[in-house]
C-alpha positions as CSV (number, residue, x, y, z in Angstrom):
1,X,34.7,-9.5,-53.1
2,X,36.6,-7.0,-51.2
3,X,33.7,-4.7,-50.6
4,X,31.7,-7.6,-48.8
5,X,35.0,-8.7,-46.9
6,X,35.6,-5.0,-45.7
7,X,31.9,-5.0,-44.4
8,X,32.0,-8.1,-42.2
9,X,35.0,-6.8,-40.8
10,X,33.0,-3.6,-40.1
11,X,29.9,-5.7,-38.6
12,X,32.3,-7.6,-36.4
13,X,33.8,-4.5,-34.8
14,X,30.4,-2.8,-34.1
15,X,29.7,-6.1,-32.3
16,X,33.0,-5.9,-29.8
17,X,31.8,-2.0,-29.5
18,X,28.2,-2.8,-28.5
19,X,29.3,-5.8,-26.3
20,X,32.0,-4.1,-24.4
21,X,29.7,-1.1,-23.7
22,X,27.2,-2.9,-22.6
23,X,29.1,-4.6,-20.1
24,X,30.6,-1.1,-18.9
25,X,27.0,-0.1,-18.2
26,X,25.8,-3.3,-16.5
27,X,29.6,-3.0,-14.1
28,X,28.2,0.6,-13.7
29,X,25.1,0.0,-12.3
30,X,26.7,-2.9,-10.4
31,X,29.0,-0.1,-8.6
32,X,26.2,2.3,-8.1
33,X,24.2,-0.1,-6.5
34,X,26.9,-0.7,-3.9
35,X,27.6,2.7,-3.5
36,X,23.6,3.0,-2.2
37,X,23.0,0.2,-0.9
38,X,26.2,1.2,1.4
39,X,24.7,4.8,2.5
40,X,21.7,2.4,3.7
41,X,21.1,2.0,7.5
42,X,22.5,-1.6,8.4
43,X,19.8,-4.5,9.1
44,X,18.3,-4.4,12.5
45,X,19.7,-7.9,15.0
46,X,18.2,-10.4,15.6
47,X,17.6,-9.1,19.1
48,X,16.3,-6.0,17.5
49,X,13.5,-7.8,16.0
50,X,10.1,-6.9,17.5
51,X,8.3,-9.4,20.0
52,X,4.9,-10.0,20.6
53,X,3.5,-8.6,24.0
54,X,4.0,-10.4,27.4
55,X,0.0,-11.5,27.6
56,X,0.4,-12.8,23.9
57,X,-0.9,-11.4,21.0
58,X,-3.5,-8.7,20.5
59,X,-6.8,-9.6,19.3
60,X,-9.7,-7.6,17.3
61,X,-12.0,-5.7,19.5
62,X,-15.4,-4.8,18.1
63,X,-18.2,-2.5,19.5
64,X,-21.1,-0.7,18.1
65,X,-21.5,2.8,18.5
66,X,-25.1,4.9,18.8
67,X,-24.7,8.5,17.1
68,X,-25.6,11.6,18.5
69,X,-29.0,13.0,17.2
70,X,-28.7,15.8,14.5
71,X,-30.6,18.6,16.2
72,X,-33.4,19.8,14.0
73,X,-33.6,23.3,12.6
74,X,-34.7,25.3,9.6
75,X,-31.0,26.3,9.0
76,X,-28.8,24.2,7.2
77,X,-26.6,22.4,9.3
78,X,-22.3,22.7,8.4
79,X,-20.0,19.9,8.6
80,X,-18.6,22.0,12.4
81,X,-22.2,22.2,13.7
82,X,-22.6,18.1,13.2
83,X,-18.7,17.2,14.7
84,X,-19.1,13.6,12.3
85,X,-18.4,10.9,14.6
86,X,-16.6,12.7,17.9
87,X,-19.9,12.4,20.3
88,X,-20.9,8.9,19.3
89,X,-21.0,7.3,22.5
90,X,-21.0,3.2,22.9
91,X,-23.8,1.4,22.6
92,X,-25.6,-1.6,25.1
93,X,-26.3,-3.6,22.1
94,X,-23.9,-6.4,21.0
95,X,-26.0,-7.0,17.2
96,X,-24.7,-5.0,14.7
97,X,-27.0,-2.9,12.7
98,X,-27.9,-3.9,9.3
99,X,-29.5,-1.5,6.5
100,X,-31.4,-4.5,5.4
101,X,-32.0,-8.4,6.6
102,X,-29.2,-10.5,4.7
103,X,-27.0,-7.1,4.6
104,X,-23.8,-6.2,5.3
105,X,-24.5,-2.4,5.8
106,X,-21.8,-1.1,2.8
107,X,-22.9,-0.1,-0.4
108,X,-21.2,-1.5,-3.1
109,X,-20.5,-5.2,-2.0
110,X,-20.9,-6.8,-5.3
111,X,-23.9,-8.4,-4.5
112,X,-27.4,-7.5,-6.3
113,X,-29.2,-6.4,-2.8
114,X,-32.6,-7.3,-1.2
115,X,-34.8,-7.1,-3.8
C-alpha cells in the first residue's frame, strides 16, 4: 500500500513539473514575439495607403508581335547571334496567332490537341 501511495504522489508532481514548464515556454514565446514584432517598422496610415491613378485604373494592353527572321547560314547560330525577342517589332495584325485552329498556342494546356 505504501509503494502505490508513494507513486501517485510521484505522478502528481511530474504533472505540476510538466504543466508549469509548459506554461514558462508558451509566456516565453509570448515575450519573444513582442520583442519582434516591436523591432517591426510601424503600419503605414491610412493616408499612406496607395490610390488608384487620376484617369482610374489601369487596364490590360495586348499586342502581337512579328519576329525578326533568323538569318540563314551553314554555321550554327549562338543564343548572342539570335538576341531572343529584343528586335521583334509590332505587328499590323490584331488576330492572334494560333499553332493550330481551336488552339491556344501553349503546349501543355491539358487538353488532348487537334487530332
Amino acid at each position: 500500500m505504501h509503494i502505490a501511495a508513494g507513486g501517485s504522489a510521484l505522478v502528481g508532481l511530474w504533472s505540476v513539473i510538466m504543466g508549469v514548464l509548459v506554461v514558462a515556454l508558451l509566456g516565453g514565446a509570448f515575450w519573444m514575439g513582442n520583442r519582434v514584432r516591436s523591432r517591426e517598422p510601424r503600419r503605414p496610415s491610412p493616408e499612406e495607403q496607395p490610390r488608384l491613378p487620376e484617369g482610374g485604373p489601369v487596364h490590360e494592353e495586348q499586342h502581337n508581335l512579328e519576329p525578326d527572321e533568323i538569318p540563314r547560314s551553314d554555321l550554327r547560330l549562338t543564343p548572342y547571334q539570335v538576341h531572343g525577342n529584343l528586335g521583334s517589332r509590332p505587328s499590323e495584325s490584331k488576330e492572334r496567332s494560333r499553332w493550330s485552329k481551336g488552339g491556344s498556342g501553349s503546349f501543355g494546356s491539358g487538353g488532348l490537341g487537334a487530332h
